[in-house]
ZAGUMI-259725 format. One record per residue: x, y negated, z of N, C-alpha, C in turn; residue in three letters. Coordinates in steps of 0.001 Angstrom, whole numbers, plus 500000, padded with zeros to 6 digits. Layout:
N
XYZXYZXYZAla ...
This chain:
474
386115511358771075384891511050771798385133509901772776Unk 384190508968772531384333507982773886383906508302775052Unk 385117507701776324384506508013777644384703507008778007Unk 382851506883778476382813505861779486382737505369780742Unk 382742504580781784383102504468782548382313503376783372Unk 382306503559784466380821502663784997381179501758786450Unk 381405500400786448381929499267787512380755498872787982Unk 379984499001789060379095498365789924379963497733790707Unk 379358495847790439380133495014790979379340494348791579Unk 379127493700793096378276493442794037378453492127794345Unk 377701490681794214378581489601794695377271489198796025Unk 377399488155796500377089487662797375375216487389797095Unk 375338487110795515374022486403794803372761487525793951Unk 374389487916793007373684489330792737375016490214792342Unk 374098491421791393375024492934791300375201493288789821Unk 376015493926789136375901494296787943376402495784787650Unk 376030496450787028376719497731786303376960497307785036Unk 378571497398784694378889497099783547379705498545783067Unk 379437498776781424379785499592781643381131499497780548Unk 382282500197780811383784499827780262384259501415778894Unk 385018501451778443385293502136777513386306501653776389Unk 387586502747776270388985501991775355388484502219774646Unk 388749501020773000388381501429771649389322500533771024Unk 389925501416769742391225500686769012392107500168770066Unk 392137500677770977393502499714771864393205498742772759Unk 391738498573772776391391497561773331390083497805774031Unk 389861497237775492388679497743776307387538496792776272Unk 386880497516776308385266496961775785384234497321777017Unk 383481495924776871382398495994778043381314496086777687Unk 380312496188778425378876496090778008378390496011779281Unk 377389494953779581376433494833780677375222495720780709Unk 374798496532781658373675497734781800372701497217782192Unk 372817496421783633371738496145784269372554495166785118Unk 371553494434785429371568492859786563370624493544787648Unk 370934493063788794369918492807790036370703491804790936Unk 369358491311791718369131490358792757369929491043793850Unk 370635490020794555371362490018795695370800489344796789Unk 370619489786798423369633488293799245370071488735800620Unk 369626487418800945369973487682802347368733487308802963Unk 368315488440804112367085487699804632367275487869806413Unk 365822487410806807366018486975808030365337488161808941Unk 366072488928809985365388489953810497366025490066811899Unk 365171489697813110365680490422814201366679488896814746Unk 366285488070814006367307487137814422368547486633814121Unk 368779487384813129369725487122812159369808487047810951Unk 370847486978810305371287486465808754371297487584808137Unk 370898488755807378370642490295807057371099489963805829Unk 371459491627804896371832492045803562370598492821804086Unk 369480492802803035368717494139802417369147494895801758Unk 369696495769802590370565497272802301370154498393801915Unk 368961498716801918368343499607801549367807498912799825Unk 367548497562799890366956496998798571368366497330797453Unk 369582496814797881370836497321797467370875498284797067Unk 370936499516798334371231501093797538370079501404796386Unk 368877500613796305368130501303795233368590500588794262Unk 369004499692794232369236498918792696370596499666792113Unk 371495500046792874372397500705792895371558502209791512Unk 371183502577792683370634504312791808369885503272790388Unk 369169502171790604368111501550789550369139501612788155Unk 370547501067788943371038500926787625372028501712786845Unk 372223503392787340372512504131786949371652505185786147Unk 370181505097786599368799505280786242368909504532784407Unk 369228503363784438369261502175782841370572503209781948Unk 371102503395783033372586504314782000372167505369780699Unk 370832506178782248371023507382781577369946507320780726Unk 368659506144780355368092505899779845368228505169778427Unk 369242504475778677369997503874777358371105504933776561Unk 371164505717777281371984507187776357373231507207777171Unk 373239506794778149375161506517778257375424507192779433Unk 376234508411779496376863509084780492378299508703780684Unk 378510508158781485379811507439782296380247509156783107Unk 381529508845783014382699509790783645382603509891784932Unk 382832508471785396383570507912786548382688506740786487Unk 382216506234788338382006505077788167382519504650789810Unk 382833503366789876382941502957791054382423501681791531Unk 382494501353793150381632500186793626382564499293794532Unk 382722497881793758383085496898794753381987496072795026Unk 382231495253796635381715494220796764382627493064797615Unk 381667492304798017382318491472799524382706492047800387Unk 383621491011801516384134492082801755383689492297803252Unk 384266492255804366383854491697805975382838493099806585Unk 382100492943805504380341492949806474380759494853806461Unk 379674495453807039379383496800807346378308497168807727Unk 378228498594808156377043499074808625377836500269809644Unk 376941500722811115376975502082811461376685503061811427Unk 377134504637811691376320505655811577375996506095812646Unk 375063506892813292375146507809814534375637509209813935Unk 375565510243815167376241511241815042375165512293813466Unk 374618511888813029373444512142811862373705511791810816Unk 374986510705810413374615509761809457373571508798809330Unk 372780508850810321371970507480809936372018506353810364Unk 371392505083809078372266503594809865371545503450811210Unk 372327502546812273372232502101813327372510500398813181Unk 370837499742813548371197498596813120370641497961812209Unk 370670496526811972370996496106810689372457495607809884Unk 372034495335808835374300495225808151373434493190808167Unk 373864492934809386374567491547809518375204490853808511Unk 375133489723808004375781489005807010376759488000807427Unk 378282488098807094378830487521807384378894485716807840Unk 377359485297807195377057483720807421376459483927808381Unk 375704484487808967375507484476810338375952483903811763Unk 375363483033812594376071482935813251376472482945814570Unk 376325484483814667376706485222816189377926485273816536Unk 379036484690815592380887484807815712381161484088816239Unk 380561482626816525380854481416816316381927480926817724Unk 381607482356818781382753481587820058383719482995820067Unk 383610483735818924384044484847819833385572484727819762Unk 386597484020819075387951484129819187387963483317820065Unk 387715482174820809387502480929821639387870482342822960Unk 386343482355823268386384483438824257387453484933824529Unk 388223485513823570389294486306823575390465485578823989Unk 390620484112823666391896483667824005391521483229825522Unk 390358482625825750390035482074827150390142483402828157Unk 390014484243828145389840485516828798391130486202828923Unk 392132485906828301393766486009827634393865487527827314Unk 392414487652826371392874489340825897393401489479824606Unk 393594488149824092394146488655822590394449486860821949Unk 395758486563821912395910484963821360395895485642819232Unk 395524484512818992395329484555817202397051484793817241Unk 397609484548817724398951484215817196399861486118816963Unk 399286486809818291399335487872818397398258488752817183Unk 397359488436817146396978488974816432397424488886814740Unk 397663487880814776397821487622813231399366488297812945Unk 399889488372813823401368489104813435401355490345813388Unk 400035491459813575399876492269813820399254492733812368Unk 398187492329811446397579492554810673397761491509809721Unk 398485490224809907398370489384808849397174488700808158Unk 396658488932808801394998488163808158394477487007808883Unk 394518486222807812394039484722808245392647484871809167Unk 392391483951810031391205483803810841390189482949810101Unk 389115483464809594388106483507809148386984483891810359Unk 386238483247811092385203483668811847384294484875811460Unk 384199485055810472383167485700810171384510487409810277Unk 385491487413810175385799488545809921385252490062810905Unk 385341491316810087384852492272810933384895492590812034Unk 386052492027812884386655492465814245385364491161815230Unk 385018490227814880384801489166815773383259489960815562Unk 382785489934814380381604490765813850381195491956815185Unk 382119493059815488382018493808816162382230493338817519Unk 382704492549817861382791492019819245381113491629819449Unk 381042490759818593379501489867818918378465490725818831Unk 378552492007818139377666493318818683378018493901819644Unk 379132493864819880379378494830821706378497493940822872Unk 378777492706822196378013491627823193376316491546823177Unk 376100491961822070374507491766822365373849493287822109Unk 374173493836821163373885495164821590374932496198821641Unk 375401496382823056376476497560822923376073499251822637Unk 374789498913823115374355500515823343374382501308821465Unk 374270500100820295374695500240818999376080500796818609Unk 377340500112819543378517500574819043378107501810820071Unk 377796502331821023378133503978822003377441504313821129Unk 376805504247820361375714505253819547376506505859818542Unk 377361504846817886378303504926816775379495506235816556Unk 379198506740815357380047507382815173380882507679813675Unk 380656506300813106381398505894812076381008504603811725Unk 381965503831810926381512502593810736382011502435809114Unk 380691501647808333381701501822806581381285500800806245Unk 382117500564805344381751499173805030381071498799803834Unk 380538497655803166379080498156802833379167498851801268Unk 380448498507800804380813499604799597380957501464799916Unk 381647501346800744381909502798801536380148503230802044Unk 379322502691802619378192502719802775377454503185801569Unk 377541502231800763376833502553799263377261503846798862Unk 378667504186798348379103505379797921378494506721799230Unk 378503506451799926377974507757801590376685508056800836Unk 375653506993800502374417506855799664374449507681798568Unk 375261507431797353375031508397796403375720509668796533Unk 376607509903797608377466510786797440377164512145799195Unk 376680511245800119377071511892801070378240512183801722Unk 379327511446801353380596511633801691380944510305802366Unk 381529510399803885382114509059804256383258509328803755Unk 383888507546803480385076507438802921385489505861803036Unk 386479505789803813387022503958804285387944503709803583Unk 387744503135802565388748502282801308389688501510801934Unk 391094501662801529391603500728801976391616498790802157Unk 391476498672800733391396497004800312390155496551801205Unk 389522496994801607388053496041802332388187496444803812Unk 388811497832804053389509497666805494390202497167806045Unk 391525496364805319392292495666806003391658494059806113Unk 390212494235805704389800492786806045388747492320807232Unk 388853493911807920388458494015809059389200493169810503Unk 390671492867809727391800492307810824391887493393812006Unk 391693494900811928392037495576812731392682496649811844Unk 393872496266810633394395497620810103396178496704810412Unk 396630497736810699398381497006810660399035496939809466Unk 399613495263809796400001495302807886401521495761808224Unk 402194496886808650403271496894808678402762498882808147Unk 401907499303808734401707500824808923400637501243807797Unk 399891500265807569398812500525806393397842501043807114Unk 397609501194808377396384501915809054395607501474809909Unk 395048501795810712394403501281811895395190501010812975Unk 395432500025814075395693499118814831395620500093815983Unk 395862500945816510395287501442817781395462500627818893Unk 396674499894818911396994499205819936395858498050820382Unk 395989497284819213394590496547818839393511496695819366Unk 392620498000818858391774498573819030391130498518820542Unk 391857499401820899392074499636822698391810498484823588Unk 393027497450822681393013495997823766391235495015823432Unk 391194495285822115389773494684822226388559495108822999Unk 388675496830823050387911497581823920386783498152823170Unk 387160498338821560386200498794820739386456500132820419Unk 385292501033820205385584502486819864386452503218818786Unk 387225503632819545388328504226818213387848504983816686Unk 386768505688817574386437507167816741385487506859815501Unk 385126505517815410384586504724814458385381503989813303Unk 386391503814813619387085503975812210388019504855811342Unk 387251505342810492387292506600810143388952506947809267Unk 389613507781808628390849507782807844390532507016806465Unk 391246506351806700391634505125805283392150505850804301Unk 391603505588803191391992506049801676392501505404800753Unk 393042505373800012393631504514798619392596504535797530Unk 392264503466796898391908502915796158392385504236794645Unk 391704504307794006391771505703792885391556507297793973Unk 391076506969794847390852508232795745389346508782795173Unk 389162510215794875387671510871794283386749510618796155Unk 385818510049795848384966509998797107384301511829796572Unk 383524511854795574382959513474794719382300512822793691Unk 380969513833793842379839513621793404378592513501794029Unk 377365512505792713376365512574793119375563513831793994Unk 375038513353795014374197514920795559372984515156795039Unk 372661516220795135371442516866794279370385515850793791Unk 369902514923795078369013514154795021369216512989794360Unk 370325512659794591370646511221793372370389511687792366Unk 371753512615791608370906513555790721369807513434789891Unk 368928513775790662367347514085790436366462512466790024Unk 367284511658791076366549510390791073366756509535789671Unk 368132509136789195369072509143788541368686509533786880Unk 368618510950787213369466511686785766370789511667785229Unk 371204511393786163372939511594785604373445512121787061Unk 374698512953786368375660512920787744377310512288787273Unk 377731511807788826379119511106787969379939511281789162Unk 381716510933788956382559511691789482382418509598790325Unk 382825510017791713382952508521792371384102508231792649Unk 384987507384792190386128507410792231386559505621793479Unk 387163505493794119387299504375794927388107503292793930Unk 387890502097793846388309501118793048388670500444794229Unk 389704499207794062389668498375795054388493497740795894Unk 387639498135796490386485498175796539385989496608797495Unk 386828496112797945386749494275798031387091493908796401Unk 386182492863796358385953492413795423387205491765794640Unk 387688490991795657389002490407795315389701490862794820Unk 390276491976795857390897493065795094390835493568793619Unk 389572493669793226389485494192791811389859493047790740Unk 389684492325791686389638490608790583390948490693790221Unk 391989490948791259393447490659790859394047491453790006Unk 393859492393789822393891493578789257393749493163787945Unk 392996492288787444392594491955786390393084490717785715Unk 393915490063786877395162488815786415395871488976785325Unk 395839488625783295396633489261783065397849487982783032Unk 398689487946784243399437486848784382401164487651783579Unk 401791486753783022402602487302781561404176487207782499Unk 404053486762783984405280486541784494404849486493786031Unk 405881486673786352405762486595788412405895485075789013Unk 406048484240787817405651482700788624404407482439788137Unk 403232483002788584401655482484787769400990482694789237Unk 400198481656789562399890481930790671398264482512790475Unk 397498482964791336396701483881790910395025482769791710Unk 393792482706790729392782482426791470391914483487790570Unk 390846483850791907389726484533791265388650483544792245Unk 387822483131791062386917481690791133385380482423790964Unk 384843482285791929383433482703792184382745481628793454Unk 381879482750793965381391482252795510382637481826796267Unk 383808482364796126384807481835797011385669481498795734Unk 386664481185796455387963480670795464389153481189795939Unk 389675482399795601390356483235796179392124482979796099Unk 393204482026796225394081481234795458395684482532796083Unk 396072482812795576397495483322795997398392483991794959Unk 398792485558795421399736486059794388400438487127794945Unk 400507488234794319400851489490794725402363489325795619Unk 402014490151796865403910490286797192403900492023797370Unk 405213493001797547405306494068797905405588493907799285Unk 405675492762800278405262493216801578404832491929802156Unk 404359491866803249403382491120804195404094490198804735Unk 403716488499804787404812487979805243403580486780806506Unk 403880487158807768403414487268809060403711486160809867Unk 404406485370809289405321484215810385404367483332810504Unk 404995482636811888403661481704812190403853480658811164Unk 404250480464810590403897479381809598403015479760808286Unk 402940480933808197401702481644807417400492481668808159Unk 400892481543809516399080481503810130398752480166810299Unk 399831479343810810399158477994810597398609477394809825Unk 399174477885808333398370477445807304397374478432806464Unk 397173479345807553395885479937807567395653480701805775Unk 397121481510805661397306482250804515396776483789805213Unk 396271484729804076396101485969804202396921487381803688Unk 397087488390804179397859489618803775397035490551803349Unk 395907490464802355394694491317802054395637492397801629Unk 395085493998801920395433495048801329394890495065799474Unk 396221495973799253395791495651797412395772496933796986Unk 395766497442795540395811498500794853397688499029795105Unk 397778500393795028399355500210795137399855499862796223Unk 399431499478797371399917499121799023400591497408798762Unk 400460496884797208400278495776797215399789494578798313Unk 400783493455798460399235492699799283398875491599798403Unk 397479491429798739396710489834797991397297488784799154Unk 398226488169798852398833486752799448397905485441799958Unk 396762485250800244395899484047799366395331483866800426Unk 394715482528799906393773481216801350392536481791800086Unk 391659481558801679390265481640801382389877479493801204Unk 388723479604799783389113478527799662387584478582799486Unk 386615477434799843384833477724799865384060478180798226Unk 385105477468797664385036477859796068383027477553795849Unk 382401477964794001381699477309794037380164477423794631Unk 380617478345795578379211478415796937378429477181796793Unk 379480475680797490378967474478797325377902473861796438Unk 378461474492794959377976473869793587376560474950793669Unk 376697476034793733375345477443793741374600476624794221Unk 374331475989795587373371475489796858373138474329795918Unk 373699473537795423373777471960795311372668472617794088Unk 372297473620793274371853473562791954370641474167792450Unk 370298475293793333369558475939794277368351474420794612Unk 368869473615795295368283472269795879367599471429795005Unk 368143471513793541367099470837792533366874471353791790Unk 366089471994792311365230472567791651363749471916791579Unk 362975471883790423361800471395789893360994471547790688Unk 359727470702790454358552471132790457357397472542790069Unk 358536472691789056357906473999788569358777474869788393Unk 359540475032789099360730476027789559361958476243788381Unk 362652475137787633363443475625786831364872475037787510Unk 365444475480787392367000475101787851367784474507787305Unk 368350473630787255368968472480786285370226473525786024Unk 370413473548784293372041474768784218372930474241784689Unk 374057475039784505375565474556784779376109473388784439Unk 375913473472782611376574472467782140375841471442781889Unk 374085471006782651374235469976782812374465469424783935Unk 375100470364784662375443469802785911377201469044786005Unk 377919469755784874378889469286784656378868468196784493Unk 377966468054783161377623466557782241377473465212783690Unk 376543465588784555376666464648785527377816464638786174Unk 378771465089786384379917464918787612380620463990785959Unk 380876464540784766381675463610783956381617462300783999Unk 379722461617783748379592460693783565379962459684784917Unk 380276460443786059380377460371787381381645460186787929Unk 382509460337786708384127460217786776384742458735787393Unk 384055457882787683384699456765788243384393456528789634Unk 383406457567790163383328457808791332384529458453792715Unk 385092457936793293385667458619794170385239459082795513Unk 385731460438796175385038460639797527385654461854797579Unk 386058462666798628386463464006798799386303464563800077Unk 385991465526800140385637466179801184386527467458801776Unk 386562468109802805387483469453803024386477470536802640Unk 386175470798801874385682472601801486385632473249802321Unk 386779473840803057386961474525803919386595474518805327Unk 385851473290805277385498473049806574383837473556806615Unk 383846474442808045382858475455808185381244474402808279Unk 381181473221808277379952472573807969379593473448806781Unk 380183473682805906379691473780804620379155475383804557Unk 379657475623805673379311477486805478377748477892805011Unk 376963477394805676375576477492805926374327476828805896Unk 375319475252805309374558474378805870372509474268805630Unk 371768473416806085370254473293805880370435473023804359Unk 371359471924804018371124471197802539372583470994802405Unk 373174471246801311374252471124800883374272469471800244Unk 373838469186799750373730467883799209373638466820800549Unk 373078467091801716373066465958802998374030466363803836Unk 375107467776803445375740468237804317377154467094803653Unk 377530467419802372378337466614801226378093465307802196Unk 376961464459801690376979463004801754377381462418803799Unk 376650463279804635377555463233805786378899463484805766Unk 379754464140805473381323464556805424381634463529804726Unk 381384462817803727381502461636803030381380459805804146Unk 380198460161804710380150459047806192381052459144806725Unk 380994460571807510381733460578808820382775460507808687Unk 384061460480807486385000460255807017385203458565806260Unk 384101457512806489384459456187805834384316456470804084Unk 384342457511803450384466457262802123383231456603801933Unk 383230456320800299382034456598799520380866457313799775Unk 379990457059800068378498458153799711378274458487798640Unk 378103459474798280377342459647796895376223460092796845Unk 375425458979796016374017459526795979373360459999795396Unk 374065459899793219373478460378792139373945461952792296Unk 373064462551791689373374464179791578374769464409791121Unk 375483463457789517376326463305788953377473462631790040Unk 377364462019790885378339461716791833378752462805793206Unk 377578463348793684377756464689794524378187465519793782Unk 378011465670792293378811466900791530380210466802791560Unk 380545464979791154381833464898791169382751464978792251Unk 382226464749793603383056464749794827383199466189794719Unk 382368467139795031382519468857795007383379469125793911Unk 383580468848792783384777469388791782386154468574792286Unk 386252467716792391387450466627792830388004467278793913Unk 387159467230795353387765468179796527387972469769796441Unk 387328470662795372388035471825795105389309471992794930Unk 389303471204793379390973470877792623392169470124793739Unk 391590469590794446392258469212795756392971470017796808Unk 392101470719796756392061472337798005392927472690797335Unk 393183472855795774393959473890795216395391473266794803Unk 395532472217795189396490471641794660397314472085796296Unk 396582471580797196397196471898798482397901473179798609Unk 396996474156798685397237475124798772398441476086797815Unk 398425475699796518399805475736795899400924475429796328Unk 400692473788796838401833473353797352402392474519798709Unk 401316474833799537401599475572800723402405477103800468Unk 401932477207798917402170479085798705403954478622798807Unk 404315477850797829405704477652797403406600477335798812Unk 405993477237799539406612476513800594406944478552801648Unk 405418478207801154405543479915802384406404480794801673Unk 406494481243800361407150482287799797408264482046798882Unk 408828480550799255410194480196798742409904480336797151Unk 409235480036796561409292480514795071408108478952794442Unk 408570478657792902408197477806792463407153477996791090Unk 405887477645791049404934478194790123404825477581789110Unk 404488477846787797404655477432786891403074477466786003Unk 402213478247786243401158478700785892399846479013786619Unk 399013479275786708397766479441787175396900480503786327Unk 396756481252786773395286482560785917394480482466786613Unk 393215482305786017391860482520786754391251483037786302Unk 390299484320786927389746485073786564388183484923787144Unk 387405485486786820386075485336787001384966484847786908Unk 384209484533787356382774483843786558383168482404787027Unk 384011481580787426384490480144787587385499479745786448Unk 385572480902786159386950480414784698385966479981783391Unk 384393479951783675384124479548782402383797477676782867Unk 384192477694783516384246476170784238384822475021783449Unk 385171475035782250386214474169781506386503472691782423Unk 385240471940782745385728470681783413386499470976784959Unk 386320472083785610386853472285786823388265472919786363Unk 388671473419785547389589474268785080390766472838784827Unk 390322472236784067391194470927783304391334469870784969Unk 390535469664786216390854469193787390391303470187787639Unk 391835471374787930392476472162788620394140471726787532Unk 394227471763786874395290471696785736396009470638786147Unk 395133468887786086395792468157786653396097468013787671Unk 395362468093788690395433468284790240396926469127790756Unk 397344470036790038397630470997790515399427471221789860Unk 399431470427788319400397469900787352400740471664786463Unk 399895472714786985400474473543786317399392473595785035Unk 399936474691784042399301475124782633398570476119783419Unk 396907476111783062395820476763783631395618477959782279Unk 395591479152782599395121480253781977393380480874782294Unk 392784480608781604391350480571782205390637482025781464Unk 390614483215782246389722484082781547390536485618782272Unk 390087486471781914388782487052781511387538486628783112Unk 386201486474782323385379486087783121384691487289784002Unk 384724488397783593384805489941784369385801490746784836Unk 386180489413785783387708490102786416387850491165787808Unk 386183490855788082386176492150789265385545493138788425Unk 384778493775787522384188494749786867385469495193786868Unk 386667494491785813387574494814784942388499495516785725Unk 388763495121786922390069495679787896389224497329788622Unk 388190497113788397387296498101789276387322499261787869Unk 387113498650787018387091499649785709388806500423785653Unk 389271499549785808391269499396785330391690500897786717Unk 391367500645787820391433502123788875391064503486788604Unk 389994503372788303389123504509787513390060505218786304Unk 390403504161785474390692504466783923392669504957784332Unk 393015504610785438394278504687785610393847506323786694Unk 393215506470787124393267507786787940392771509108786728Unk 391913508475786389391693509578785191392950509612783923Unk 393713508730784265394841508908783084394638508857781508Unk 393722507344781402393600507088779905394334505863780227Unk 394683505106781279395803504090781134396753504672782355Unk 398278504118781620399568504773782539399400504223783903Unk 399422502875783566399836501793785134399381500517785245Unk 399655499952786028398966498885786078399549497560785276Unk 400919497527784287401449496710784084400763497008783064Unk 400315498272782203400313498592780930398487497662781156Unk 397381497961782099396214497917781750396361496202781827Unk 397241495674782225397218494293782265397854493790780901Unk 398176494280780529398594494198778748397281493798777559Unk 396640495186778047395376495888777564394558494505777869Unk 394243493838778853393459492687778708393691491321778379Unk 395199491082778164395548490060777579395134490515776188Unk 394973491471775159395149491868774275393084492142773692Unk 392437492052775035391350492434774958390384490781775072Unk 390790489911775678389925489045775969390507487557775791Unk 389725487101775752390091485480775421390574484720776364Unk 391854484314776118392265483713777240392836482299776720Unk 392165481396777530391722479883777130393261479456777639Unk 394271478391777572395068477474777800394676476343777869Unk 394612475682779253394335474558779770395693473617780224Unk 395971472645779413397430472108780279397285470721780942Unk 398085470594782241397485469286782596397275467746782110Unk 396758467050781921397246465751781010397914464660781859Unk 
């Protein structure tokens, strides 16, 4: 009998339930249901419609049981950062804030000016690169504008852990998306108390951390009911990333690892955390992994840029120019030069991505670019750039020399960015599987229930399962 198995995977844009199942040796997907992902404007800020979420959530377990398919096990990743509170009731307090928001914007400035906490200290403490938006600055900039929200508080989850509380009634703080709070210790695997205290945030709000293959239960009566199915909830790496890596099937320990989406996630597994200030200067991360693993990796803007730039031309009559003819323009666009830093927080939010590009292009003396096909090409050119850097930086930080590249995710079907990452970068590019967070989120599940041994074996299982493209540099 087949058992199947059910990955709700959450991105920034939108969500999917895919649903997974071994056959002949080899794992097989199927897409259930799509929904819309958004961010809107409420109260003054940058919002997740969280409640629109949890229903699409039940919506698309609702398609399961309507299409015939009872899943075992299912679990939920998303992004990672953001959260929500509870009061002493369980109910939210608040809205769940979106990490683009921008209420963060002084708050490490102000911790060091005040001398309650230097980055330098902190980062040796948890290992996590400084990212503004992360959860800890998040919670500061609510103590600051509404504190009477955190005294109210009496748990805090994050918005996967949130979702699962939703179908399940059970709180439960995943590890992989907690340590990207920058308040878990990468030496102890737990919460920071020391930390904690010195920031002056409530202890009793972050709740006991769990491992990734941990049973959250089951649906409660009312999902249930809503639903028609009930299913066992099992914790997957529940940051997205996390699941992505999981799904690397890299054939050796010199392959360096990207999962290519909204961000561009660039690093490579270590078995422990490496903290020195020359890892913070160059603004590397110690993400918690499956296995007490860490994700090694720079946050890189990845193709956010390109989303907005395609978002912006849009028609007259609302059609969206595709991908690949958006490629087609950056090709014909190939004699164009201009590059920009990605990483630089102009780009976070900007009004127009396309006038945000062609300023960073001024204010730097380059080139302007003005054809669509020339703004395409600067944004692919300065990615493969970012990534070439940033390679160079891994080898440097972790003494070790790379030979390869895997990319996983919905950017690996990128062929022209894949072949600039190749040259840029001089390594042989491995491009695929393109459901590399479903797949790692599926791969937890299928390893706790014990239809795969381990994690070397399910990484076998997808070299063996999916197409994996060879890109070499020219």
């Amino acid at each position: 009998m087949v058992v199947y198995h059910l990955a709700v995977d959450i991105g920034a844009s939108s969500g999917r339930h895919i649903l997974g199942w071994m056959e002949e040796g080899k794992l097989r997907l199927k897409e259930i249901y799509r929904f819309e992902n958004r961010l809107i404007e409420k109260n003054g800020h940058l919002c997740w419609d969280i409640d629109h979420l949890a229903n699409e959530v039940k919506e698309g377990i609702r398609q399961c049981a309507l299409l015939g398919y009872h899943p075992e096990t299912m679990g939920i990743d998303t992004w990672a950062v953001d959260y929500v509170l509870l009061d002493a009731e369980g109910n939210r307090i608040g809205d769940a804030v979106a990490y683009r928001d921008g209420r963060t914007d002084q708050i490490r400035a102000s911790l060091e000016e005040k001398g309650i906490l230097t980055f330098e200290d902190h980062y040796a403490k948890t290992g996590i690169q400084y990212q503004k938006f992360n959860t800890v600055y998040q919670l500061l900039a609510l103590k600051k504008e509404h504190p009477e929200e955190l005294e109210q508080a009496e748990g805090m989850l994050m918005i996967p852990d949130y979702l699962n509380y939703i179908l399940t009634g059970v709180k439960m703080q995943e590890y992989t998306n907690a340590t990207t709070t920058a308040l878990v210790n990468a030496c102890t695997k737990d919460w920071d108390d020391e930390l904690i205290e010195r920031l002056g945030l409530k202890r009793s709000i972050f709740l006991k951390i769990s491992e990734p293959g941990t049973i959250v239960g089951e649906f409660s009566e009312a999902v249930q009911k809503e639903t028609g199915l009930n299913m066992k909830v099992i914790l997957p790496a529940t940051h997205d990333t996390g699941s992505a890596y999981l799904a690397v099937p890299a054939k050796d320990e010199n392959a360096v690892f990207l999962s290519s989406g909204t961000w561009s996630l660039l690093g490579v597994e270590n078995r422990e955390p490496i903290t020195s200030q020359d890892s913070m200067k160059q603004n590397f991360t110690n993400e918690g992994g499956f296995e007490y693993r860490f994700r090694y990796l720079k946050n890189i803007m990845g193709l956010w840029m390109i989303q907005n730039i395609r978002r912006e031309l849009k028609d007259e009559n609302g059609n969206l120019p595709s991908f690949p003819d958006l490629i087609r323009a950056a090709e014909e666009a190939d004699s164009f030069a201009a590059c920009v830093d990605v990483d630089d927080n102009r780009f976070l939010a900007p009004e127009s991505m396309i006038e945000e590009v062609k300023k960073a292009c001024a204010d730097t003396n380059q080139n302007v670019p003005e054809s669509t096909g020339e703004i395409m090409r600067t944004v692919y050119t300065s990615l493969a750039d970012d990534y070439k850097r940033a390679v160079k930086s891994l080898e440097k930080l972790t003494g070790k020399t790379y030979t390869s590249m895997n990319i996983v995710g919905g950017g690996s079907q990128d062929m022209y960015l894949n072949q600039l990452t190749a040259d840029a970068t001089g390594l042989t590019v491995y491009a695929g599987p393109t459901e590399g967070t479903a797949l790692g989120n599926l791969i937890v599940q299928m390893i706790e229930e014990k239809e795969i041994a381990s994690l070397e074996e399910a990484r076998n299982i997808i070299r063996e399962s999916f197409d994996i493209k060879e890109v070499k540099p020219r």
